[in-house]
Kinemage of the C-alpha trace (Angstrom):
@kinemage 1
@onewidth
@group {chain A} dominant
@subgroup {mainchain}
@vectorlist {calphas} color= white
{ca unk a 1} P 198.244 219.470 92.620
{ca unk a 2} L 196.679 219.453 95.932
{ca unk a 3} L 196.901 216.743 98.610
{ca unk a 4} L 193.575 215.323 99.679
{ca unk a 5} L 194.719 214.932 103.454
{ca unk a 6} L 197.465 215.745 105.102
{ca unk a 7} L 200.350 213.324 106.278
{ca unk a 8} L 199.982 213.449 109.937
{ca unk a 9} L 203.347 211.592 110.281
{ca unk a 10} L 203.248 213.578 114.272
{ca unk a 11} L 199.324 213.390 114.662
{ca unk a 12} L 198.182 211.411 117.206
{ca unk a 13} L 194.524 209.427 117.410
{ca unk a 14} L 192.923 207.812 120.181
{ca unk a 15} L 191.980 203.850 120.611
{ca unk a 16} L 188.021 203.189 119.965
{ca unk a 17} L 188.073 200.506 122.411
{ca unk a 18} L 189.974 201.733 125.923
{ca unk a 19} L 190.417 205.531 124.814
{ca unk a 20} L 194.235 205.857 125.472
{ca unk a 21} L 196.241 208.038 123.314
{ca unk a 22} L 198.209 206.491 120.851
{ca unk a 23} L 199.923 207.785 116.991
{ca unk a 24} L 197.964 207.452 114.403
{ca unk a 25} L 199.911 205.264 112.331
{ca unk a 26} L 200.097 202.727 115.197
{ca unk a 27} L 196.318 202.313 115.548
{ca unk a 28} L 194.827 199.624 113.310
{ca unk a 29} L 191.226 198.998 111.515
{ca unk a 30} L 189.427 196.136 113.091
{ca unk a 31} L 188.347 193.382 110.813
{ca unk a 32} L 185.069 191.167 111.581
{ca unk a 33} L 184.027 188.480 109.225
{ca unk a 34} L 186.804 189.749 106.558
{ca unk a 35} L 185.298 193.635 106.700
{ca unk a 36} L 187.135 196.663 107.995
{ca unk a 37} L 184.453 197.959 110.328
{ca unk a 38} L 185.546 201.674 110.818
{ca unk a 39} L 186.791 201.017 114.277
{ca unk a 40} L 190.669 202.254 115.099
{ca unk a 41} L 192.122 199.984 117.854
{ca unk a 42} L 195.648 199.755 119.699
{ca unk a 43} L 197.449 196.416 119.478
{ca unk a 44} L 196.648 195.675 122.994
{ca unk a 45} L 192.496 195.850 122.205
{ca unk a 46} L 192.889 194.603 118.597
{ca unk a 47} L 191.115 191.139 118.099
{ca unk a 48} L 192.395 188.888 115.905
{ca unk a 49} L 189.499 187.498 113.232
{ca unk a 50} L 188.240 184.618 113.837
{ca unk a 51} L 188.070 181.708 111.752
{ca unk a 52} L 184.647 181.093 112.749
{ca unk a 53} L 183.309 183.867 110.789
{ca unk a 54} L 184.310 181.964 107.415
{ca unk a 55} L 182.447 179.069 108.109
{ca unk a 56} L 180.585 178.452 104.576
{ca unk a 57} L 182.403 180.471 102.846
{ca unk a 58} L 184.610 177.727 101.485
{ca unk a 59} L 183.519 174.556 99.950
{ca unk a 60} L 184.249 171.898 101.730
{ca unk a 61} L 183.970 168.269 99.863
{ca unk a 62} L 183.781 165.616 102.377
{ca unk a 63} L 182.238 162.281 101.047
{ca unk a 64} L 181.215 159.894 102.950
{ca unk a 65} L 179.583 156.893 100.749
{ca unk a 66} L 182.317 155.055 98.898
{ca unk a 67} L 181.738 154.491 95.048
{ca unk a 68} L 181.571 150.757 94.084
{ca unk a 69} L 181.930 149.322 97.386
{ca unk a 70} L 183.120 145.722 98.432
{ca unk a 71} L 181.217 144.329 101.452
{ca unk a 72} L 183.288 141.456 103.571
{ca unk a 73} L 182.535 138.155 102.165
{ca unk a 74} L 183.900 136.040 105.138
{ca unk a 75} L 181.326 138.196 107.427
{ca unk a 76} L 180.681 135.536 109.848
{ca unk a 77} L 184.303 134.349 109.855
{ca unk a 78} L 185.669 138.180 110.885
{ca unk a 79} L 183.479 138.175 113.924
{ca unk a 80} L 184.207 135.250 115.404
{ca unk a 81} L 186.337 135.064 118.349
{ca unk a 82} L 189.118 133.468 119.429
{ca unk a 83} L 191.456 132.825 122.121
{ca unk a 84} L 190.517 132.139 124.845
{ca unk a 85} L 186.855 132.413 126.176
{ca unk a 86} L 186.253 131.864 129.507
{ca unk a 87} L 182.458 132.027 129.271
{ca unk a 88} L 180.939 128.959 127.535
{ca unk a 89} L 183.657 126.997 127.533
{ca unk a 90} L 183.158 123.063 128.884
{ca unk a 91} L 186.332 122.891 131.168
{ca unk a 92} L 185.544 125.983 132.942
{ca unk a 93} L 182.389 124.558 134.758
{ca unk a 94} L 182.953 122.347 137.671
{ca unk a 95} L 179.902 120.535 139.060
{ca unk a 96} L 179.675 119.122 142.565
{ca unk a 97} L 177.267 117.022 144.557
{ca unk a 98} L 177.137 116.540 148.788
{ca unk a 99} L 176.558 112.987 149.920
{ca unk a 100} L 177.961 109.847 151.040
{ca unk a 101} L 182.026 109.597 150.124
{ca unk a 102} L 183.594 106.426 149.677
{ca unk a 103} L 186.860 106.665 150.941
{ca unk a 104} L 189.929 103.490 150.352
{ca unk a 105} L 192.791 104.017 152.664
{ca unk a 106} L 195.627 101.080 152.607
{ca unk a 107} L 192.895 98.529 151.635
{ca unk a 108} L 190.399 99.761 154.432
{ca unk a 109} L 186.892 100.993 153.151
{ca unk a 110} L 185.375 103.729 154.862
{ca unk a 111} L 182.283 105.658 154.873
{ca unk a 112} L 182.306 109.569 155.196
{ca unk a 113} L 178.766 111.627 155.385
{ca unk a 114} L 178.653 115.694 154.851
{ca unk a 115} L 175.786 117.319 154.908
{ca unk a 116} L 175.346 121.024 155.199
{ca unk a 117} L 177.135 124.334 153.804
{ca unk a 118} L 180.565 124.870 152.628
């Protein structure tokens, strides 16, 4: 019976990538998308696969529609607000006028005139 190749547990091989020498048993095939691609690396240049490759390969289901759907029935009601509002609300405005002021002091009546900027 012969031996198609020999064992080479002493043979020694030489990284693809950086060129160092290394044993043969410790250099390893380089995968890309899932395929060995012939090319011998160390474990310092060996790449990793990446997941990016199996993009489509897998079926993803990811629905986004919803099957008999039930819309908000108290639509107008869920976007009110509430709290407080500071805009639009009557007791935030304050309103004032320049002209004569009356003024009552211990029974004495007075008259005061501004006119101009504050």
């Amino acid at each position: 019976m012969s031996v198609p190749y020999a064992r080479g547990r002493r043979a020694f091989g030489f990284c693809d990538t950086c060129g160092q020498r290394y044993d043969l048993n410790e250099l390893k095939v380089q995968i890309v998308a899932g395929r060995a691609t012939n090319i011998k690396n160390c474990t310092y240049c060996l790449d990793k696969d990446h997941p990016q490759y199996f993009i489509g390969r897998v079926p993803i289901n990811d629905p986004i529609a919803l099957l008999n759907p039930r819309p908000d029935t108290a639509q107008v009601e869920s976007r009110e607000l509430w709290g407080w509002n500071p805009v639009g609300n009557p007791a935030v405005y304050a309103t004032g006028q320049v002209g004569i002021i009356s003024l009552v002091i211990n029974g004495v009546k007075s008259q005061v005139t501004y006119s101009g900027e504050m």
